[in-house]
C-alpha angles and dihedrals in degrees: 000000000000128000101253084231095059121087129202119214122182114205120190119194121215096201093153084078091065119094116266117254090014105152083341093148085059107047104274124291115343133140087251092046083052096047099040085052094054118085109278092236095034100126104245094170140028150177102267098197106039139064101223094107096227108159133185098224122213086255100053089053102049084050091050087061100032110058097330139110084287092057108121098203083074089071098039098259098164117217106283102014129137123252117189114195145185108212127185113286126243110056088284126174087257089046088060094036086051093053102042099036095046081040085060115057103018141001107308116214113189109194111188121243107249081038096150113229103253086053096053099042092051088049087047085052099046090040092045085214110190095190129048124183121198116200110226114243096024115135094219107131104162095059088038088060086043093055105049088045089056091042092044089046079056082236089120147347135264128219122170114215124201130202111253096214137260099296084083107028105223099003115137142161137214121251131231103228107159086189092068098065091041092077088249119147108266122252128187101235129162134308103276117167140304115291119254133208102271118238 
């Protein structure tokens, strides 16, 4: 017998109506496969608003998921878990970075910002999600609620992220913050290093 509160949801690809050979040297058609085809220095983001003419390249990108700063093996996220995640709000350049980098390499659970706390616990429960990251400077205190509650529960772990700036639209990094695993409330505090894959 099922929970009341689980779902089941088949899904049937119909991969035979792509086109043959489409993205075939890198496995078929993944994110990663899309961005690693593209030319390397071929703009895939930019600063809406400015005239700076920063970009993210496709090659940036595909280096930020594959062995960068967004590779989740750098904070332990294990082959088919979960990662919920608040990202900024307003379809923004890390918004879009979040989503596809976290997409392509594990289970990607966007939670909205003004998500309430009973809402976003009972998502973290139905997703199982095993990895929450919270973005620095974010007003989202109901997830925020929701996710220390799961961390401190041990059901999952908890990483911060922060924007890099506009040099790269959407690049960010996660963030070492020992506090965070010790069950201890969560506190925005300064930009550290890199996080690291725990021992």
């Amino acid at each position: 017998a099922m929970h009341p509160t689980q779902q089941v949801i088949s899904v049937k690809l119909d991969i035979d109506r792509l086109p043959q050979g489409l993205y075939a040297s890198e496995g078929g058609a993944t994110i990663k496969a899309c961005l690693k085809n593209q030319p390397k220095d071929k703009p895939f983001l930019y600063v809406a608003r400015s005239d700076s003419g920063a970009s993210t390249t496709y090659g940036d990108m595909a280096s930020f998921i594959d062995g960068g700063k967004g590779d989740l093996r750098h904070i332990g996220v294990k082959f088919g878990e979960v990662v919920a995640y608040v990202a900024p709000p307003g379809g923004s350049a890390a918004a879009a970075v979040a989503f596809l980098s976290i997409g392509a390499q594990t289970a990607a659970a966007p939670l909205a910002q003004g998500t309430a706390e009973p809402d976003a616990r009972d998502a973290l429960d139905q997703f199982n999600a095993k990895h929450l990251i919270l973005f620095e400077d974010v007003d989202c205190p109901g997830v925020e609620a929701a996710f220390i509650a799961f961390a401190t529960q041990g059901k999952a772990k908890l990483h911060k992220a922060k924007i890099l700036g506009d040099h790269l639209p959407g690049i960010f990094e996660y963030i070492v913050d020992d506090k965070l695993q010790q069950k201890e409330p969560f506190r925005r505090q300064p930009l550290r290093q890199p996080l690291r894959n725990p021992e």
